[in-house]
Predicted model as a PDB file, atoms N, CA, C, CB and O in Angstrom, pLDDT in the B-factor column:
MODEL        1                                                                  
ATOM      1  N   UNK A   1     238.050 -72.302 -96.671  1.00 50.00           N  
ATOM      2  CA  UNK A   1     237.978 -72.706 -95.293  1.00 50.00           C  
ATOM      3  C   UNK A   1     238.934 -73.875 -95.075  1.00 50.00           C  
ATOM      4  CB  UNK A   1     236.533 -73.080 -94.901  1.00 50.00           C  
ATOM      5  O   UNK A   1     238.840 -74.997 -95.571  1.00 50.00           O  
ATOM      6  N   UNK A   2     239.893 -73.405 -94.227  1.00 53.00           N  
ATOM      7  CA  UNK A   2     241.038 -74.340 -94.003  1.00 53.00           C  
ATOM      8  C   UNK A   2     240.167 -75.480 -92.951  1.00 53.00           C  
ATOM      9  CB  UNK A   2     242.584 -73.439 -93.210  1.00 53.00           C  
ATOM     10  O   UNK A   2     239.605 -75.080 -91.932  1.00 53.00           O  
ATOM     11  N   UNK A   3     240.156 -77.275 -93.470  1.00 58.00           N  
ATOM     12  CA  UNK A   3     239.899 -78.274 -92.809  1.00 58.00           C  
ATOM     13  C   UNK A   3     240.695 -78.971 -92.072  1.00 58.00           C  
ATOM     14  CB  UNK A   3     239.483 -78.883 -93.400  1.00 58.00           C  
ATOM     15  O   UNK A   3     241.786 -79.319 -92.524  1.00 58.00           O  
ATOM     16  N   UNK A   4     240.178 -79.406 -90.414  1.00 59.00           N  
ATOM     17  CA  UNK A   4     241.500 -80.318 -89.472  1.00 59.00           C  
ATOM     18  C   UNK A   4     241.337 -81.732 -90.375  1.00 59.00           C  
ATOM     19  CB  UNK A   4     241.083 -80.678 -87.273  1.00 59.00           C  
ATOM     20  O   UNK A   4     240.252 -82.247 -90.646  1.00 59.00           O  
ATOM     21  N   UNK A   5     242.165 -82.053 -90.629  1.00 62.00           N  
ATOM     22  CA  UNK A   5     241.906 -83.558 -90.952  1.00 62.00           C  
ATOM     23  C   UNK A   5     242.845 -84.327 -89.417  1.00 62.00           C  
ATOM     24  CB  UNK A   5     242.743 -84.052 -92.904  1.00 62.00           C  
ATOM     25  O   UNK A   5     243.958 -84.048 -88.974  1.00 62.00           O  
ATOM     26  N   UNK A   6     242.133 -85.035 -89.089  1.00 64.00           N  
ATOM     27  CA  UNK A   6     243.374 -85.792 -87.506  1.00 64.00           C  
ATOM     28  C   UNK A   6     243.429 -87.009 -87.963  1.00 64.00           C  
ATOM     29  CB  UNK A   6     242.724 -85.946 -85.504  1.00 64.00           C  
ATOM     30  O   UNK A   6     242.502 -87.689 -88.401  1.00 64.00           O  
ATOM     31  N   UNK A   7     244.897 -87.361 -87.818  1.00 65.00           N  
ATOM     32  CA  UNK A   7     245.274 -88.572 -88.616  1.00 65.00           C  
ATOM     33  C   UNK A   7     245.909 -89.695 -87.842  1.00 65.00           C  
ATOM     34  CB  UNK A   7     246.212 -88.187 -89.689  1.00 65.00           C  
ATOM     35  O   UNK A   7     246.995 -89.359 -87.370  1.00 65.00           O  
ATOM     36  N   UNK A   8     245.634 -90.639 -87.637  1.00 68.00           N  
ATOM     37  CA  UNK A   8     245.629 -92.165 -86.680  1.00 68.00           C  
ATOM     38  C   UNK A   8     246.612 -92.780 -87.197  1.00 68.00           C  
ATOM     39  CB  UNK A   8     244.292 -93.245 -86.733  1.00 68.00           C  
ATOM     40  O   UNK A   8     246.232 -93.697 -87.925  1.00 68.00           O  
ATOM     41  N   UNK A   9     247.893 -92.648 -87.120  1.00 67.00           N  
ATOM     42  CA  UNK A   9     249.107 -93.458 -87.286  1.00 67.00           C  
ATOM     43  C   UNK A   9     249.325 -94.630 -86.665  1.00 67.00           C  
ATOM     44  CB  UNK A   9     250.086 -92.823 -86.990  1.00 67.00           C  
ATOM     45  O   UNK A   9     249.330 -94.492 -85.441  1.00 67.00           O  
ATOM     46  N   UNK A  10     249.609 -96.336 -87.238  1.00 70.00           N  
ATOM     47  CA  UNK A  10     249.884 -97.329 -86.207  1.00 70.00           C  
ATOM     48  C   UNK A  10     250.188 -98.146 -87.187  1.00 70.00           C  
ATOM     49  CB  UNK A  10     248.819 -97.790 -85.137  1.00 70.00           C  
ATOM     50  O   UNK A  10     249.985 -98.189 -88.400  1.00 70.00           O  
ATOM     51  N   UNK A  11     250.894 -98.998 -86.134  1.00 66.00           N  
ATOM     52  CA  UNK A  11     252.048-100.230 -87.192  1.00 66.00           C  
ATOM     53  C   UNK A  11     250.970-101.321 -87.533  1.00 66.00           C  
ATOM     54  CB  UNK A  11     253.714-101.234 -86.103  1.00 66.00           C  
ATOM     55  O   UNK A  11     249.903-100.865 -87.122  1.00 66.00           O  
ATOM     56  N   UNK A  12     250.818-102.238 -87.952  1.00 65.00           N  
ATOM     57  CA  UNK A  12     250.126-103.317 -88.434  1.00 65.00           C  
ATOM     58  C   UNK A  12     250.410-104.706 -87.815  1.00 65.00           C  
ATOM     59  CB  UNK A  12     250.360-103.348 -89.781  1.00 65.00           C  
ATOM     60  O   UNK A  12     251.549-105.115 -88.040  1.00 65.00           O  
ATOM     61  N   UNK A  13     249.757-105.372 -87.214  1.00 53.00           N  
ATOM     62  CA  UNK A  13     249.576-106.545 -86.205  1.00 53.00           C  
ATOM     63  C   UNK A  13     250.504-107.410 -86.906  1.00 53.00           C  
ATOM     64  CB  UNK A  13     247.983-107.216 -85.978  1.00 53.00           C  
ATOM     65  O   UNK A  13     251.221-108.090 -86.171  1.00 53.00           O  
ATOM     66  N   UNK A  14     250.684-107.566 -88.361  1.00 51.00           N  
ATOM     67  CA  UNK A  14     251.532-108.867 -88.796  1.00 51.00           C  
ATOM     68  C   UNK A  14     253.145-108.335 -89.024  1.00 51.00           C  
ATOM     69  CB  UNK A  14     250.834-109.599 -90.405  1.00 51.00           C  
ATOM     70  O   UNK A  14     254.052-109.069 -89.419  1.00 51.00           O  
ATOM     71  N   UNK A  15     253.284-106.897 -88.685  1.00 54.00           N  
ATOM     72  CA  UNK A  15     255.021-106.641 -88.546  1.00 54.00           C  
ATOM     73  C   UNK A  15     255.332-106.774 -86.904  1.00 54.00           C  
ATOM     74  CB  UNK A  15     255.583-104.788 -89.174  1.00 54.00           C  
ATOM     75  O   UNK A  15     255.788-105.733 -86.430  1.00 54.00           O  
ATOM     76  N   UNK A  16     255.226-107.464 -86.312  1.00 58.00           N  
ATOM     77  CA  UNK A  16     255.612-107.271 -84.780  1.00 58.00           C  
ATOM     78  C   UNK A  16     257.086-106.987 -84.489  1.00 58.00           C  
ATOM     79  CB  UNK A  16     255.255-108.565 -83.965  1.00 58.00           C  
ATOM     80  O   UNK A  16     257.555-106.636 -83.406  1.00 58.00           O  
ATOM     81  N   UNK A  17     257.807-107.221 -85.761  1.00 67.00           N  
ATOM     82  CA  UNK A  17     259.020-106.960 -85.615  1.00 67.00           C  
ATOM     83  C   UNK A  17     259.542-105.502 -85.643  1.00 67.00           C  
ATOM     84  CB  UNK A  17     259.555-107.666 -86.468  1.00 67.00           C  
ATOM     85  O   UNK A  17     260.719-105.282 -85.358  1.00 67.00           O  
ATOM     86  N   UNK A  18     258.434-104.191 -86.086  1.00 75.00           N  
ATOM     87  CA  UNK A  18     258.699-102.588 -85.835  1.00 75.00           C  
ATOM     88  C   UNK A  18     258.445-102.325 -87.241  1.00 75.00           C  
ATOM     89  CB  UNK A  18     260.338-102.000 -85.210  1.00 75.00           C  
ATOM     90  O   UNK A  18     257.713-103.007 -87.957  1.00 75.00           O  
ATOM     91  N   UNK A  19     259.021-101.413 -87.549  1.00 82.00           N  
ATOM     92  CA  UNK A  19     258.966-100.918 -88.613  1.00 82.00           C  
ATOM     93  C   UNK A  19     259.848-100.614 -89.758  1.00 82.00           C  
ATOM     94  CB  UNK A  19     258.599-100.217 -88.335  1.00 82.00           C  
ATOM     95  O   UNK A  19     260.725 -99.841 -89.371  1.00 82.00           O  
ATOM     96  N   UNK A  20     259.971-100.894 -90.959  1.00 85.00           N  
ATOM     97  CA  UNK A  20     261.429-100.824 -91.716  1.00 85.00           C  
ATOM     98  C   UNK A  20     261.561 -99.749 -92.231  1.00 85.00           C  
ATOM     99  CB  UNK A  20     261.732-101.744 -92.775  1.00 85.00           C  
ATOM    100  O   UNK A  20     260.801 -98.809 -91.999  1.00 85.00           O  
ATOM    101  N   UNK A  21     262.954 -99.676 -93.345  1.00 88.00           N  
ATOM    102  CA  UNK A  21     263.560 -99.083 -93.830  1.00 88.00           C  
ATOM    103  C   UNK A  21     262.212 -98.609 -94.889  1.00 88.00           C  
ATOM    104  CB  UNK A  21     264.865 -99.758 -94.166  1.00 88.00           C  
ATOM    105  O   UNK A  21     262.186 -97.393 -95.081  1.00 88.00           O  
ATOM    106  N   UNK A  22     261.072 -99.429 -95.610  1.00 89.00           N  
ATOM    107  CA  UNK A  22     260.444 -98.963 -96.421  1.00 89.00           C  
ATOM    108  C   UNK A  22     259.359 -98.932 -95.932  1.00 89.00           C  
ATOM    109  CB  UNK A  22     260.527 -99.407 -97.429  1.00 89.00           C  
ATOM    110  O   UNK A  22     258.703 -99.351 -96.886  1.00 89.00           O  
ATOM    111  N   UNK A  23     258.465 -98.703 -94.948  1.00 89.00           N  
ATOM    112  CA  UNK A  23     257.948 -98.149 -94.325  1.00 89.00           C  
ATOM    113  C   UNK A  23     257.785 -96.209 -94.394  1.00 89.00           C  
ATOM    114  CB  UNK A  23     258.469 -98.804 -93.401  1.00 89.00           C  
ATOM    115  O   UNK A  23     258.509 -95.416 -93.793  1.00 89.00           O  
ATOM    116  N   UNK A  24     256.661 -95.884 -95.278  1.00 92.00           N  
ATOM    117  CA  UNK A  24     257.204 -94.056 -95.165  1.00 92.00           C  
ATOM    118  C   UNK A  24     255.458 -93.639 -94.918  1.00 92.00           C  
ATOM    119  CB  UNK A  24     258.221 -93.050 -97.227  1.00 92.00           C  
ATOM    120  O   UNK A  24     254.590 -94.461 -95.210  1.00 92.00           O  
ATOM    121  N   UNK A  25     255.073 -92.101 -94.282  1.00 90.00           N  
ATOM    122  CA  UNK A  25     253.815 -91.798 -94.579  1.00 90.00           C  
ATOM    123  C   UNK A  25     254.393 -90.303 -94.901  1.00 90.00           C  
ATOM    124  CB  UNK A  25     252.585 -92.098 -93.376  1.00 90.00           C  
ATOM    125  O   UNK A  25     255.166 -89.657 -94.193  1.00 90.00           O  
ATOM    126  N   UNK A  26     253.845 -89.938 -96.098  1.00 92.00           N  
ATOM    127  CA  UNK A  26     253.640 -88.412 -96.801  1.00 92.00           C  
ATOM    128  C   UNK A  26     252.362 -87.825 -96.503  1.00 92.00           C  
ATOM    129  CB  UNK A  26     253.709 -88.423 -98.428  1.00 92.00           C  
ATOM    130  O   UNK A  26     251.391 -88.570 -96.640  1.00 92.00           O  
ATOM    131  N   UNK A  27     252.125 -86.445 -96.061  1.00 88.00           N  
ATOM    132  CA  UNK A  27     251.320 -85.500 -95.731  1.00 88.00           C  
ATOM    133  C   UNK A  27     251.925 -84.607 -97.189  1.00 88.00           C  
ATOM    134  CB  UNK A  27     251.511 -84.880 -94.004  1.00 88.00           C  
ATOM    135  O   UNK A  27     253.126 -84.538 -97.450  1.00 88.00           O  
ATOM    136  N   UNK A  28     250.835 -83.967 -98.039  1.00 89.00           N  
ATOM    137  CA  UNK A  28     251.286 -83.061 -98.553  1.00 89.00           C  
ATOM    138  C   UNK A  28     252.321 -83.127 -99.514  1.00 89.00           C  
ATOM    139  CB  UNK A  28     251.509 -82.452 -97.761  1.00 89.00           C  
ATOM    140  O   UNK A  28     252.754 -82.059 -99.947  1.00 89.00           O  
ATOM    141  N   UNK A  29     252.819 -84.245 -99.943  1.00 92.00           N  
ATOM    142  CA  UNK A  29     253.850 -84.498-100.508  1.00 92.00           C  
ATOM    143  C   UNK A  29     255.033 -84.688-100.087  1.00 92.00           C  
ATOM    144  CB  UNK A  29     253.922 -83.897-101.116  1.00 92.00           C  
ATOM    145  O   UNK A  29     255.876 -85.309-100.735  1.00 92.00           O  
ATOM    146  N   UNK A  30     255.287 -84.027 -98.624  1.00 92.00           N  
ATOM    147  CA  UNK A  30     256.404 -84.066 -97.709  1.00 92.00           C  
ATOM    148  C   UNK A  30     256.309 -85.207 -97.026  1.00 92.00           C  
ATOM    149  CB  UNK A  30     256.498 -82.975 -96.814  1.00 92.00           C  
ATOM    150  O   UNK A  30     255.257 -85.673 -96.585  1.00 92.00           O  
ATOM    151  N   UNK A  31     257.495 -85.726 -96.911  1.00 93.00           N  
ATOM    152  CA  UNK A  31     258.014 -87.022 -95.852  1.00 93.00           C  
ATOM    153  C   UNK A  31     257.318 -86.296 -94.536  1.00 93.00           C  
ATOM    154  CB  UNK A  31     260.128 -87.322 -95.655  1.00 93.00           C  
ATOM    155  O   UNK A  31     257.496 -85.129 -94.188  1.00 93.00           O  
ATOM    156  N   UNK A  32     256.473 -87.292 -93.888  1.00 89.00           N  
ATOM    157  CA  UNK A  32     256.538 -87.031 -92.372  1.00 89.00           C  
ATOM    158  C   UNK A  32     256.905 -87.659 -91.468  1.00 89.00           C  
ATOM    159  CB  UNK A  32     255.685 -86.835 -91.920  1.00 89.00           C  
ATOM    160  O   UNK A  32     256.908 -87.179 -90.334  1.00 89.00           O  
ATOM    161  N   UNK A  33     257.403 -89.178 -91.789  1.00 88.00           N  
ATOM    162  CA  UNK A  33     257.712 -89.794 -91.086  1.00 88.00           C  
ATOM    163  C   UNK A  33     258.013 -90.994 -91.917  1.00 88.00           C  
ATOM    164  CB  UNK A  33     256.933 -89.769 -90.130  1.00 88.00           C  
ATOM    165  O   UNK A  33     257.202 -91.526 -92.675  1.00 88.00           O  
ATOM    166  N   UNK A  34     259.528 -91.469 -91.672  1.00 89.00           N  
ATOM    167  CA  UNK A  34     259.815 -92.873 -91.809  1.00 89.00           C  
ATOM    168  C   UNK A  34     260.723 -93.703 -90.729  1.00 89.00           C  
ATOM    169  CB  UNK A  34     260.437 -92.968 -93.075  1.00 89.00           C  
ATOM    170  O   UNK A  34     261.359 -93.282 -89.762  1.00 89.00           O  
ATOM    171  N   UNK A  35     260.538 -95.194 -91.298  1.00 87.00           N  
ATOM    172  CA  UNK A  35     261.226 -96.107 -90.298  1.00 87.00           C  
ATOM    173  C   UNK A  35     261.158 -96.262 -89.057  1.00 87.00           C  
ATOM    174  CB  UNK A  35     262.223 -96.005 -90.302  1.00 87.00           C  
ATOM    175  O   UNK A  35     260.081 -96.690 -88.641  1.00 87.00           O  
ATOM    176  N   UNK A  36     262.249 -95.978 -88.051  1.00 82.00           N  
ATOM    177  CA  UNK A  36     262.334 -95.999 -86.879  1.00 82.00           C  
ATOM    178  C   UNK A  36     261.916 -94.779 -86.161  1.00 82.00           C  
ATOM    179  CB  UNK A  36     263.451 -96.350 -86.658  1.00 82.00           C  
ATOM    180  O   UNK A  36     261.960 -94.594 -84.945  1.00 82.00           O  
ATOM    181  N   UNK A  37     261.417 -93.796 -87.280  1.00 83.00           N  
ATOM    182  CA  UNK A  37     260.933 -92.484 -86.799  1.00 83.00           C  
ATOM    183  C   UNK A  37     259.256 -92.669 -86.598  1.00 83.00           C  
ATOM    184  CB  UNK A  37     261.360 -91.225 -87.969  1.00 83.00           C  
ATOM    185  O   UNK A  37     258.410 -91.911 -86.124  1.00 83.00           O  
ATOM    186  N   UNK A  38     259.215 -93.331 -86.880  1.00 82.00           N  
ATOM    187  CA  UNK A  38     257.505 -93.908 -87.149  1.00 82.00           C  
ATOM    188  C   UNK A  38     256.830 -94.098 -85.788  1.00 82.00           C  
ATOM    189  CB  UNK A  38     257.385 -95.595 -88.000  1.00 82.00           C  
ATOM    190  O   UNK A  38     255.784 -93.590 -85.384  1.00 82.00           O  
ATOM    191  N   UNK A  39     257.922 -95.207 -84.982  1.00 81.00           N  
ATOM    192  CA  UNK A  39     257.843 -95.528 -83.472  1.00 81.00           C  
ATOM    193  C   UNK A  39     257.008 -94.307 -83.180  1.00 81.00           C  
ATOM    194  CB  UNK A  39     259.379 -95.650 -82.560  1.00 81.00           C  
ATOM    195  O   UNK A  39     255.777 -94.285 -83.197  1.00 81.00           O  
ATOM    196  N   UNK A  40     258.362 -92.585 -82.722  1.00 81.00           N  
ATOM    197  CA  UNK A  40     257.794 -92.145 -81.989  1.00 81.00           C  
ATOM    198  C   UNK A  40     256.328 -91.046 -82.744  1.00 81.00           C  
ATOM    199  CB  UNK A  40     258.928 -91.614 -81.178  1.00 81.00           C  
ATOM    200  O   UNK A  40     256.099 -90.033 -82.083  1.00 81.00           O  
ATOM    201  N   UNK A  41     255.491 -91.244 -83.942  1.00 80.00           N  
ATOM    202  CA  UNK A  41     254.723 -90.272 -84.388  1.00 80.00           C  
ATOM    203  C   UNK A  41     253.177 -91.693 -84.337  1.00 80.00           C  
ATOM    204  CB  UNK A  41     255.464 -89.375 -86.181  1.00 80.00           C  
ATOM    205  O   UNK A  41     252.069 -91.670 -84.874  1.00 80.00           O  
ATOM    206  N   UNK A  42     253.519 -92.228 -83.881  1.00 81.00           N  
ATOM    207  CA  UNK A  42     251.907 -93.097 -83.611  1.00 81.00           C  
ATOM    208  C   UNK A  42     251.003 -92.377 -82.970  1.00 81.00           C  
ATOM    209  CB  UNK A  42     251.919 -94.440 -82.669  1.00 81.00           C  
ATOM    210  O   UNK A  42     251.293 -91.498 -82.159  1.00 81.00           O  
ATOM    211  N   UNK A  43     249.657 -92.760 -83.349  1.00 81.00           N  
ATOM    212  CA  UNK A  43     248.585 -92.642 -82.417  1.00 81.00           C  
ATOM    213  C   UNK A  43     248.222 -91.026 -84.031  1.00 81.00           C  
ATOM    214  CB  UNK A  43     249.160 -92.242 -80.031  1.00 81.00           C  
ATOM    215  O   UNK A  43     248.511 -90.875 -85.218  1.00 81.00           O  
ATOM    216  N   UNK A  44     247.260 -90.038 -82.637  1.00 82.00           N  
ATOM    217  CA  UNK A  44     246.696 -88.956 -83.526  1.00 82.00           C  
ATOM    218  C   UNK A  44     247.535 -87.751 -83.231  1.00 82.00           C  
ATOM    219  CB  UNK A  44     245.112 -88.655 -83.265  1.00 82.00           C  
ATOM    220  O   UNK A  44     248.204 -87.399 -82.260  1.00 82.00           O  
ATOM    221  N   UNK A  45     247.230 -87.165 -84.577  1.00 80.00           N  
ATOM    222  CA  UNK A  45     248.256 -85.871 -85.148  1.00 80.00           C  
ATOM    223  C   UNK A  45     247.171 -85.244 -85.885  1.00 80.00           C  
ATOM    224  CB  UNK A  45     249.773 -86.276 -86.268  1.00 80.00           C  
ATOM    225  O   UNK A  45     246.347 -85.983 -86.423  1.00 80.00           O  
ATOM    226  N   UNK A  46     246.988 -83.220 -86.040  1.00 82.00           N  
ATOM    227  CA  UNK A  46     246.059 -82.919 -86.665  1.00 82.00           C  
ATOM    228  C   UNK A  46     247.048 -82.217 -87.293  1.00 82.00           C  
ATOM    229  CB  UNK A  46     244.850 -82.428 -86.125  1.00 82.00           C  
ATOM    230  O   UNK A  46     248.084 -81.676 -86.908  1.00 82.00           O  
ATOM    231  N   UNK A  47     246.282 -82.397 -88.761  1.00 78.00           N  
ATOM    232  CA  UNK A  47     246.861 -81.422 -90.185  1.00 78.00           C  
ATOM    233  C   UNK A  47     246.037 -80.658 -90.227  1.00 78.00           C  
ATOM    234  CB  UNK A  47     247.025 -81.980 -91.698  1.00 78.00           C  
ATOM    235  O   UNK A  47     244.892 -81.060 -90.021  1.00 78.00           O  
ATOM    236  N   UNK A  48     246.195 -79.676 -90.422  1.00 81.00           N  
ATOM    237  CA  UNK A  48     245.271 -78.141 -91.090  1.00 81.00           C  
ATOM    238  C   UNK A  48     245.901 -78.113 -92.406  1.00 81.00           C  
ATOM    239  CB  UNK A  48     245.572 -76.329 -90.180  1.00 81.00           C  
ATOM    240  O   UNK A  48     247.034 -78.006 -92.874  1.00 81.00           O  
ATOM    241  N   UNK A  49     244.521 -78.276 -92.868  1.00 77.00           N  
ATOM    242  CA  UNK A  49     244.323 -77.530 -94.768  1.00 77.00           C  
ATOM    243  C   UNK A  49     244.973 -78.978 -95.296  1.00 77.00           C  
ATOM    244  CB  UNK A  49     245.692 -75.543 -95.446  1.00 77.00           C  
ATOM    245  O   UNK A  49     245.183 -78.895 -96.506  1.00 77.00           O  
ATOM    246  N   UNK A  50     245.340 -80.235 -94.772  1.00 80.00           N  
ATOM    247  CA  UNK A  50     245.623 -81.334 -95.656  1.00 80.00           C  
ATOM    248  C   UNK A  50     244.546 -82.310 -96.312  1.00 80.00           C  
ATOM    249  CB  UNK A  50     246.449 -82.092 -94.953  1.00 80.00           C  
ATOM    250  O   UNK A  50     243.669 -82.859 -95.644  1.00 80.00           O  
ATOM    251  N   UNK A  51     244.709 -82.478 -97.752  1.00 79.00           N  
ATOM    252  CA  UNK A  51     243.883 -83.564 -98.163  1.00 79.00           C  
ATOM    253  C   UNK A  51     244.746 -84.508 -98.748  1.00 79.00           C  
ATOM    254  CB  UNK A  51     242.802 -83.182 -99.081  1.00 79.00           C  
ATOM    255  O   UNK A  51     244.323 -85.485 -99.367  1.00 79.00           O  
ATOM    256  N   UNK A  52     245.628 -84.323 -98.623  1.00 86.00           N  
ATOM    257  CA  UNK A  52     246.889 -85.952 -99.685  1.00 86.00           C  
ATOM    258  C   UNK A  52     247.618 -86.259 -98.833  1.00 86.00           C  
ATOM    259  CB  UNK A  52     248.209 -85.634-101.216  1.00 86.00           C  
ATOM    260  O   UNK A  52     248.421 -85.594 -98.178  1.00 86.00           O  
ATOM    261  N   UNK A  53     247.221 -87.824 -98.810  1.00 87.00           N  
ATOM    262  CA  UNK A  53     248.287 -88.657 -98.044  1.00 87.00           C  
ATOM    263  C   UNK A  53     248.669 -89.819 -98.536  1.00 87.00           C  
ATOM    264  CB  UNK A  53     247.927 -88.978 -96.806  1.00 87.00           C  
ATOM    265  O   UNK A  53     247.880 -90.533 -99.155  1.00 87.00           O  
ATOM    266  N   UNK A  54     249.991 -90.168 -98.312  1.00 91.00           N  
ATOM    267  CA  UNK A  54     250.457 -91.107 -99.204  1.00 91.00           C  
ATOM    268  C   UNK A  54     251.444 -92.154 -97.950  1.00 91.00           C  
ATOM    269  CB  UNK A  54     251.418 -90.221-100.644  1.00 91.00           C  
ATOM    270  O   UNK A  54     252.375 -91.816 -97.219  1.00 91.00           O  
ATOM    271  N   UNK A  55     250.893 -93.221 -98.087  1.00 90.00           N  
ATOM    272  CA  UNK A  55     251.616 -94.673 -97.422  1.00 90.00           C  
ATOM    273  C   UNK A  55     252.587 -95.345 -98.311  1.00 90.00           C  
ATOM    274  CB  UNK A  55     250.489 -95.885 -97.102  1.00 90.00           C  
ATOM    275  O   UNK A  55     252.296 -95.566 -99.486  1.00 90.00           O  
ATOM    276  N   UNK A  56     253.838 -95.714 -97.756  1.00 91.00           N  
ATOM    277  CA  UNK A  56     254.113 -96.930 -98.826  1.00 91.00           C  
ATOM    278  C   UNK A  56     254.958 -97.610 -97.314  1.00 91.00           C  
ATOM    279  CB  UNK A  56     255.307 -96.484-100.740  1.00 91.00           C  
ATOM    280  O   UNK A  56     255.361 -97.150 -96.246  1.00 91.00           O  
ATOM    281  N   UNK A  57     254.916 -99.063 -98.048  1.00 87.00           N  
ATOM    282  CA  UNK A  57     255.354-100.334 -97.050  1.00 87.00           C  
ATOM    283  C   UNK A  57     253.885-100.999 -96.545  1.00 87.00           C  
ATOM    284  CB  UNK A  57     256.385 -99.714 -95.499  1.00 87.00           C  
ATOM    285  O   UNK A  57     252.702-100.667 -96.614  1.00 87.00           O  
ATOM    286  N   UNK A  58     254.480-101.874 -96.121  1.00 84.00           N  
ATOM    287  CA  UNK A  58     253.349-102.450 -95.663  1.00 84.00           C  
ATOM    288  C   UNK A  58     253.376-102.709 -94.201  1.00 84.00           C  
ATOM    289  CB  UNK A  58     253.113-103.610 -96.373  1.00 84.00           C  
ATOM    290  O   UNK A  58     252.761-103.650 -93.699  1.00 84.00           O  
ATOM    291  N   UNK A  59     253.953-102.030 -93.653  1.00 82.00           N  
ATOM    292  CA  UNK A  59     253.836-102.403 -91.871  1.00 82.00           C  
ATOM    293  C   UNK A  59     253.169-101.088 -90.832  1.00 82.00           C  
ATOM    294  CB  UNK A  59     255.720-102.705 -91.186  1.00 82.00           C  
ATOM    295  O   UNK A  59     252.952-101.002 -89.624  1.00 82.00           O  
ATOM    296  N   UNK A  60     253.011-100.279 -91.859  1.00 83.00           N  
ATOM    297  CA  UNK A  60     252.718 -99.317 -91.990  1.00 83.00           C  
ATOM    298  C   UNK A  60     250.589 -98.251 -91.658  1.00 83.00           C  
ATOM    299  CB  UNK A  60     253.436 -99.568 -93.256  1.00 83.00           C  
ATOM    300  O   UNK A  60     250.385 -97.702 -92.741  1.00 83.00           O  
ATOM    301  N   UNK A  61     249.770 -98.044 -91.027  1.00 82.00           N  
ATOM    302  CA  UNK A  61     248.400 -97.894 -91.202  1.00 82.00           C  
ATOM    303  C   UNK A  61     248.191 -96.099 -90.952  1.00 82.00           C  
ATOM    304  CB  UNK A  61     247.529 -99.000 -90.021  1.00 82.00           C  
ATOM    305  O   UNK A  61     248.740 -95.459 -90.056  1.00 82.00           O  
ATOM    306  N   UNK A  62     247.351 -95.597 -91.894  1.00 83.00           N  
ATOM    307  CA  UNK A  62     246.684 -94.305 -91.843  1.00 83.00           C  
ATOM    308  C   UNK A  62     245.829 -94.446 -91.980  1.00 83.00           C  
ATOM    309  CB  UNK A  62     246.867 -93.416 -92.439  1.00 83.00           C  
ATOM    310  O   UNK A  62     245.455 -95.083 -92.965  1.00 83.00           O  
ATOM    311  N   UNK A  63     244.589 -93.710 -90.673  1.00 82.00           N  
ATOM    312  CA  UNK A  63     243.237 -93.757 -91.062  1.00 82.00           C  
ATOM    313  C   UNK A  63     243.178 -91.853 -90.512  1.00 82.00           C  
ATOM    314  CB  UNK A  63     242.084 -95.260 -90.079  1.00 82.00           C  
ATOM    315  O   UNK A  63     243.191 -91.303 -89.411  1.00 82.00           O  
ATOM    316  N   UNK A  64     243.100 -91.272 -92.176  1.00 80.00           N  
ATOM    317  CA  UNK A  64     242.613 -90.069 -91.840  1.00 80.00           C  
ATOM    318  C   UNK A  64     241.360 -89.915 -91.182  1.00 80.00           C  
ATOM    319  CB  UNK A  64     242.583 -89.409 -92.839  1.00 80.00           C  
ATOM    320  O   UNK A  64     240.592 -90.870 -91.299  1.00 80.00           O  
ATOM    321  N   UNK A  65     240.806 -88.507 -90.226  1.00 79.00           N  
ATOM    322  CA  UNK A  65     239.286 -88.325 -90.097  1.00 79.00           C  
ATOM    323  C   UNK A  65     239.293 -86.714 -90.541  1.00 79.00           C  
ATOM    324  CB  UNK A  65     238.587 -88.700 -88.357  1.00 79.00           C  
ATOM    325  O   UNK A  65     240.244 -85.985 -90.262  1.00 79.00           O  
ATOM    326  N   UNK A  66     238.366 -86.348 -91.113  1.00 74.00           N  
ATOM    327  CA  UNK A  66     237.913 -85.155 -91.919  1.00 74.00           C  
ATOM    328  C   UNK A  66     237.220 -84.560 -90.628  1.00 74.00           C  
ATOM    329  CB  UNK A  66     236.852 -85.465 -93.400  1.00 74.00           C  
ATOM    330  O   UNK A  66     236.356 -85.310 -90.172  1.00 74.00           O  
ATOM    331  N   UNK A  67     237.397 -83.445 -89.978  1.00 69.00           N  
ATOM    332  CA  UNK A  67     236.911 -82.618 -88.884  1.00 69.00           C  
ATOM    333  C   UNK A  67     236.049 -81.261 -89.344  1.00 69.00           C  
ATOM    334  CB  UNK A  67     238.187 -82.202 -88.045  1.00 69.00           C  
ATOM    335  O   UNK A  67     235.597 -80.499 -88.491  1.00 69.00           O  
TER     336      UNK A  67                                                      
ENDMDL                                                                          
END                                                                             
């Protein structure tokens, strides 16, 4: 049984300056978004059938929800 997971993308209160070069979030192992691409994928996005997600940077926030 394929699960929605909907996933809450948003920058972090102490980068006010945007988002950098090392800034990345992985779905699945695949890049889904980095840097200045980040801007436009904020807020919620639903994955079907995802359970691995991977952050790196720190300006960076994912809060998966399991549906």
């Amino acid at each position: 049984m394929a699960r929605s997971v909907f996933v809450v993308l948003s920058a972090l209160a102490a980068c006010a300056a945007g988002f950098t070069i090392n800034d990345k979030v992985y779905v699945d192992g695949s890049l889904f978004a980095e840097s200045s691409g980040l801007d436009s994928n904020q807020m919620c996005h639903e994955h079907k059938g995802t359970h691995s997600f991977k952050v790196c940077g720190c300006g960076v926030k994912v809060v998966a929800h399991l549906l």
